[in-house]
One Martini backbone bead per residue (centre of mass of N, CA, C, O) as a GRO file, in nm:
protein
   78
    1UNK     BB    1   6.844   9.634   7.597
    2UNK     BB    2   6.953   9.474   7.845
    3UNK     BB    3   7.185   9.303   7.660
    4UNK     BB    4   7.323   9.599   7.641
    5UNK     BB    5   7.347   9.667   7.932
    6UNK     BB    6   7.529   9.444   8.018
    7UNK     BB    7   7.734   9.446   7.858
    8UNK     BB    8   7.881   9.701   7.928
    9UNK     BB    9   7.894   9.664   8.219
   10UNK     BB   10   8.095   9.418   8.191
   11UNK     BB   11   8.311   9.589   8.033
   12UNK     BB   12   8.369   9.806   8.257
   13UNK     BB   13   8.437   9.571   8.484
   14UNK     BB   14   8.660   9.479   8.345
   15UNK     BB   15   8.842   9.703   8.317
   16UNK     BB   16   8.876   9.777   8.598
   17UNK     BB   17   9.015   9.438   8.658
   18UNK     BB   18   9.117   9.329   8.421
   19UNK     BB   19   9.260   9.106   8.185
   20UNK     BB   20   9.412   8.900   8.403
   21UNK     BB   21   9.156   8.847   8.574
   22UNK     BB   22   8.940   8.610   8.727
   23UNK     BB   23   8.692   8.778   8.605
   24UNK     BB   24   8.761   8.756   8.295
   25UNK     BB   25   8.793   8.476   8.261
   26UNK     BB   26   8.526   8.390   8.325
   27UNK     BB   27   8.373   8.617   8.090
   28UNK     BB   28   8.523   8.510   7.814
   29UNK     BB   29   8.247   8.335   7.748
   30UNK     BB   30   7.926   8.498   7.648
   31UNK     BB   31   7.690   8.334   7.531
   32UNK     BB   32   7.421   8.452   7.686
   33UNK     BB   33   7.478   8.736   7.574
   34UNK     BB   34   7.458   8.715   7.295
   35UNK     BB   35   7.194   8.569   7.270
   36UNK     BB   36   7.041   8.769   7.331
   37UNK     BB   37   7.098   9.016   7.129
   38UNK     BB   38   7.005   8.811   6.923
   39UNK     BB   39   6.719   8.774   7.001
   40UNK     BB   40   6.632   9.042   6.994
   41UNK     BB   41   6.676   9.118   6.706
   42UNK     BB   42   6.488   8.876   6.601
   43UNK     BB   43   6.254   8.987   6.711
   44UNK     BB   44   6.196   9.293   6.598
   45UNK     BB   45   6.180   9.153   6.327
   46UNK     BB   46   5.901   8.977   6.437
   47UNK     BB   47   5.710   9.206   6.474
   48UNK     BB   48   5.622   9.218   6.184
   49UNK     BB   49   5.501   8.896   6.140
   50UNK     BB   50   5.491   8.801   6.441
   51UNK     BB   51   5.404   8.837   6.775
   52UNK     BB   52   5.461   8.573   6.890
   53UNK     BB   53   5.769   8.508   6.829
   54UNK     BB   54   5.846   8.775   7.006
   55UNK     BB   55   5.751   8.704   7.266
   56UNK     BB   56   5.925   8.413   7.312
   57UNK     BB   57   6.178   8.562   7.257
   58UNK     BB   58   6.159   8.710   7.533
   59UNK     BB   59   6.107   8.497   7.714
   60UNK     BB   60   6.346   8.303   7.696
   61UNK     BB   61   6.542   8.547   7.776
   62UNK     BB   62   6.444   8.558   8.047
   63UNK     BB   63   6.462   8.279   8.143
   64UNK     BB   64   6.773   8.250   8.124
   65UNK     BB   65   6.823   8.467   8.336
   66UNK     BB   66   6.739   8.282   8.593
   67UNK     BB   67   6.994   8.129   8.539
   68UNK     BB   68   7.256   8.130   8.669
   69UNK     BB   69   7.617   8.182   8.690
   70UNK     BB   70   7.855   7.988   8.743
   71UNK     BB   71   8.155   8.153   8.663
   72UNK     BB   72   8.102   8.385   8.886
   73UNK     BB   73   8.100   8.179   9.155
   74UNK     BB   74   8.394   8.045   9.089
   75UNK     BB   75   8.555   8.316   9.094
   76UNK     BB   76   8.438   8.371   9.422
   77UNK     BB   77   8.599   8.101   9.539
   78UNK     BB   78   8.899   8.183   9.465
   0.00000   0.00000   0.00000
C-alpha cells in the first residue's frame, strides 16, 4: 500500500512541475518504487504459502527504504 501511495504522490508533484523539470529528469527511472509494488504484490500471494516468505518480502522492502535517494539529492544541489 506505501509503495502505491508513494507512486501516486511522485506523480502528482511531477504533473505540478512538469515533464521537463529537473525533478522529472531525476525520477524518470525509479526503479525501487516499481521494485516495492512487485514486491508487495509477491508478499500478498506468499503470505497464501508461507508467511515468513511474506515477512522477509515485506521488511527487505522496508530496509531499501532507509537507503536515500541519491537522485533526488542530486537534483536538489543543481
Amino acid at each position: 500500500m506505501a509503495a502505491i501511495a508513494y507512486t501516486l504522490l511522485q506523480r502528482a508533484i511531477l504533473c505540478q512541475h512538469g515533464t521537463g523539470s529537473r525533478l522529472a529528469k531525476s525520477m524518470e527511472h525509479d526503479l525501487k518504487g516499481k521494485l516495492s509494488i512487485a514486491a508487495y504484490a509477491a508478499a500478498i500471494l506468499c503470505a497464501q504459502i508461507e508467511q515468513w516468505i511474506s515477512d522477509a518480502l515485506y521488511i527487505s522492502v522496508a530496509t531499501v527504504w532507509f537507503i536515500p535517494d541519491k537522485r533526488l539529492h542530486a537534483a536538489a544541489r543543481e
